[in-house]
ZAPAGU-167643 format. One record per atom (N, C-alpha, C): x, y, z; atom name; residue in one letter; residue number from 1. Coordinates in steps of 0.2 Angstrom, whole numbers, plus 5000, padded with zeros to 4 digits. Example, Ala and Ser with C-alpha at 12.3 -4.5 7.8 and 13.67 -1.06 7.14 Angstrom:
<atoms>
> 5066,4972,5039,N,A,1
> 5062,4978,5039,CA,A,1
> 5066,4984,5039,C,A,1
> 5064,4989,5035,N,S,2
> 5068,4995,5036,CA,S,2
> 5064,5000,5039,C,S,2
</atoms>
This chain:
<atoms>
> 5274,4945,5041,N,X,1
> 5273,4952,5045,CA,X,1
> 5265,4953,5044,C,X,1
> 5261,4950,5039,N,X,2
> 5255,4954,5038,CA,X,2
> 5249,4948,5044,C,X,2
> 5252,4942,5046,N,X,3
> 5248,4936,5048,CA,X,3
> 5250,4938,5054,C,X,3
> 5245,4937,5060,N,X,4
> 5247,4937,5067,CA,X,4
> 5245,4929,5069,C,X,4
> 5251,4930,5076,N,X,5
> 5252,4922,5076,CA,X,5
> 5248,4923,5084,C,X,5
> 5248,4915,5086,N,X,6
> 5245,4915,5093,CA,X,6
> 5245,4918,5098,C,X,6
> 5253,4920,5097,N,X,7
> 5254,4924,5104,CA,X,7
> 5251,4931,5102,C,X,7
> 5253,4934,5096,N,X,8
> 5250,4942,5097,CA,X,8
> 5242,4940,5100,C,X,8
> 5238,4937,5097,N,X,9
> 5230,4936,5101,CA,X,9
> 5232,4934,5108,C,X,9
> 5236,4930,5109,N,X,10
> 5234,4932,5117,CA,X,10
> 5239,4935,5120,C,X,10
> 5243,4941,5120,N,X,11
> 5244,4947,5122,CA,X,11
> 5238,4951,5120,C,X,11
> 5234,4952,5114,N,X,12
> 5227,4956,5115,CA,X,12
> 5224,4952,5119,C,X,12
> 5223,4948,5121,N,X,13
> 5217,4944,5124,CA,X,13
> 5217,4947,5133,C,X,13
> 5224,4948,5136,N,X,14
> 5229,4948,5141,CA,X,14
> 5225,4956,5143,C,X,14
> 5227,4959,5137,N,X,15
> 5226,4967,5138,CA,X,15
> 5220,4971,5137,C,X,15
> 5215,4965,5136,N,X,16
> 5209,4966,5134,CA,X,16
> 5204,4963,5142,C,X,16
> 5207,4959,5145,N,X,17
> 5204,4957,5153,CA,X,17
> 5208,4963,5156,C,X,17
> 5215,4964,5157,N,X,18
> 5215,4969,5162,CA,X,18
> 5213,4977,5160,C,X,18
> 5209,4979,5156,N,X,19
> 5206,4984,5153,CA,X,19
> 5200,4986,5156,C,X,19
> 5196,4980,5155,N,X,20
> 5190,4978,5156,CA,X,20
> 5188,4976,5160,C,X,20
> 5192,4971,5163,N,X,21
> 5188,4968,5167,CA,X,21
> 5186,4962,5167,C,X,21
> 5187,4953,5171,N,X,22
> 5182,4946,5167,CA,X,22
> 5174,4949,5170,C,X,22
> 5172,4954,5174,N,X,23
> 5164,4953,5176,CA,X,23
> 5160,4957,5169,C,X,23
> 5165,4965,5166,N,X,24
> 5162,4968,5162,CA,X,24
> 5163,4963,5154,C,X,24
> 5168,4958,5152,N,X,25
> 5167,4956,5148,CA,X,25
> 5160,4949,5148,C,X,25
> 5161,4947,5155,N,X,26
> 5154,4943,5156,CA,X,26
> 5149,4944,5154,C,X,26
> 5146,4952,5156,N,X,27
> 5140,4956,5156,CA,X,27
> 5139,4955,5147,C,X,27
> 5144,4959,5145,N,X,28
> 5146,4960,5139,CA,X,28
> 5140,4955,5135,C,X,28
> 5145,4950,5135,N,X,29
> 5145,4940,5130,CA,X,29
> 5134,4941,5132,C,X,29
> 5134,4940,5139,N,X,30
> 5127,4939,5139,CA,X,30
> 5123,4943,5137,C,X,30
> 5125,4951,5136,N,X,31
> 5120,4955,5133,CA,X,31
> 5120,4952,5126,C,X,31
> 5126,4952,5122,N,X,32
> 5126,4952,5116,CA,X,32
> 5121,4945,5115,C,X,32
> 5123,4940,5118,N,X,33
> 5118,4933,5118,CA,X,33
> 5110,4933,5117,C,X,33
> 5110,4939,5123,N,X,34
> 5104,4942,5124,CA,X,34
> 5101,4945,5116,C,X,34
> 5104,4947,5115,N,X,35
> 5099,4952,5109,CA,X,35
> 5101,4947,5102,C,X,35
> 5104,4942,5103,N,X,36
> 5105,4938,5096,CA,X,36
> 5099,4934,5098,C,X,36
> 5098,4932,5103,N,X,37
> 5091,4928,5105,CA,X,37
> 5085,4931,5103,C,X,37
> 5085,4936,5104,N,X,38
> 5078,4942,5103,CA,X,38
> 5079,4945,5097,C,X,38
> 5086,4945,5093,N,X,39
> 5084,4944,5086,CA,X,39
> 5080,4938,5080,C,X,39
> 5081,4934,5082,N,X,40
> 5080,4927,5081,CA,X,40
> 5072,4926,5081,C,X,40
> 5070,4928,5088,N,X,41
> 5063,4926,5090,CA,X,41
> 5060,4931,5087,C,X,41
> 5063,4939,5085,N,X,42
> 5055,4942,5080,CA,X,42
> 5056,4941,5074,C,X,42
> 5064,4937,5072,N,X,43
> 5064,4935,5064,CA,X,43
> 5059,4929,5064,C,X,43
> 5056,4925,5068,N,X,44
> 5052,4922,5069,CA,X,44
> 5047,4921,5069,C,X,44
> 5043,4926,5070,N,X,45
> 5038,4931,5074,CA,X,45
> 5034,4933,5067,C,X,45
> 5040,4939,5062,N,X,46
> 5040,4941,5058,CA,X,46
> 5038,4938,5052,C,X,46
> 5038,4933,5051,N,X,47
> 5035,4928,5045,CA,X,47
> 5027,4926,5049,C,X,47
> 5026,4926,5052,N,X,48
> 5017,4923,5055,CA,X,48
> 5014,4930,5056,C,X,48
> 5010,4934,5054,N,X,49
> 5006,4938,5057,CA,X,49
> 5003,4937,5062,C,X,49
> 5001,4943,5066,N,X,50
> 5000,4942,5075,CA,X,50
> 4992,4938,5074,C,X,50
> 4991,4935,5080,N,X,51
> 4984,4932,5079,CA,X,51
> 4977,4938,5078,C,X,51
> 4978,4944,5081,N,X,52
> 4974,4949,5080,CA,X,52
> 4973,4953,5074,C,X,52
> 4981,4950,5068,N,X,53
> 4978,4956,5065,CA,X,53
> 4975,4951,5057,C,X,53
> 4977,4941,5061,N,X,54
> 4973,4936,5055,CA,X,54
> 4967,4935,5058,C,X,54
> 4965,4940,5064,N,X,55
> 4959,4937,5064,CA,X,55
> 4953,4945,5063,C,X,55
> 4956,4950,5062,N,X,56
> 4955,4955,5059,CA,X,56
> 4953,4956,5050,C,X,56
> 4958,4951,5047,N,X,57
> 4959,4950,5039,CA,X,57
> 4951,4944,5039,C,X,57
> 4951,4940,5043,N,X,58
> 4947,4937,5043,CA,X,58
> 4938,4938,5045,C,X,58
> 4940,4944,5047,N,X,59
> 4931,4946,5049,CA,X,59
> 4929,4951,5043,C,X,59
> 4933,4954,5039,N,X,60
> 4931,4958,5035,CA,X,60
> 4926,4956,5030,C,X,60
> 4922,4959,5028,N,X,61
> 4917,4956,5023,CA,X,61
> 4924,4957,5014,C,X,61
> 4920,4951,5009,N,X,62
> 4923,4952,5004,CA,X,62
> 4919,4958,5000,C,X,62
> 4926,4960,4997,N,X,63
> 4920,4967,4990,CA,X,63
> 4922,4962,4984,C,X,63
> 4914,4964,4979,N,X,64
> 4914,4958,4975,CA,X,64
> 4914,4962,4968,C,X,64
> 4918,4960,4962,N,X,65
> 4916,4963,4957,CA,X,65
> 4911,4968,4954,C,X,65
> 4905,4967,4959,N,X,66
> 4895,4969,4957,CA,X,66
> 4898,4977,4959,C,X,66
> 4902,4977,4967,N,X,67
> 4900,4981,4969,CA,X,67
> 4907,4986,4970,C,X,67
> 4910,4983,4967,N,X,68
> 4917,4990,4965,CA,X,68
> 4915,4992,4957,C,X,68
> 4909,4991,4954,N,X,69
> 4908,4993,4948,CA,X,69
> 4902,4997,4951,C,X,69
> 4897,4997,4955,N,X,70
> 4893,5002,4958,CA,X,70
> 4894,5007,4960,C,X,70
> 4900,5007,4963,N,X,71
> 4906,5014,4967,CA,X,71
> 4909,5017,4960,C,X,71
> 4911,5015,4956,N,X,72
> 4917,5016,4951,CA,X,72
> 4912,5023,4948,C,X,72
> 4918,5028,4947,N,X,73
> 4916,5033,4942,CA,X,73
> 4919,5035,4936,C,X,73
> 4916,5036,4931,N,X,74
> 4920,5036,4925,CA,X,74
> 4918,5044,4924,C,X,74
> 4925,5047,4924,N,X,75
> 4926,5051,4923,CA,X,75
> 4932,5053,4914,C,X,75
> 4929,5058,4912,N,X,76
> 4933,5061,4906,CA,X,76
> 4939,5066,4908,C,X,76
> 4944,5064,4907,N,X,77
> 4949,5071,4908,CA,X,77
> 4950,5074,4901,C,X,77
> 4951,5081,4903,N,X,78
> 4952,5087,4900,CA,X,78
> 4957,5090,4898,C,X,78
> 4961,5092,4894,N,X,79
> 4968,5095,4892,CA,X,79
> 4966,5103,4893,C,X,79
> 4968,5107,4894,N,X,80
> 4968,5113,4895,CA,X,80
> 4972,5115,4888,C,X,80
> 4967,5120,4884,N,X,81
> 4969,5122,4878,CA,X,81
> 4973,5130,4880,C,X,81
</atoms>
């Protein structure tokens, strides 16, 4: 009772074309295809940084220990009695 056998799937399958329709389930399958494709290619995408933002990373000048110690302020904090 709890296991469906073939025929119940294709009596769903039967009642699910005359519901729908073969052109809307076509639309369907290739939209779905569709965005499994376009998820794939930004999971792709998504590991490489774009070329503008390695060529951004790559123009900036280095800050070097000299001069993060010329900016640095050494401040005293105070408890309020």
């Amino acid at each position: 009772m709890g296991s469906l056998s073939i025929w119940h799937w294709l009596i769903v399958l039967v009642v699910v074309i005359l519901v729908f329709g073969t052109k809307k389930l076509k639309n369907l399958g290739s939209d779905l295809g569709g965005a499994v494709k376009g998820f794939k290619d930004g999971m792709k995408e998504g590991g490489q940084p774009p070329a503008d933002e390695a060529a951004a990373t790559a123009a900036k000048p280095q800050v070097t220990q000299a001069a993060v110690e010329k900016t640095t302020i050494d401040v005293e904090a105070r408890t309020k009695s």
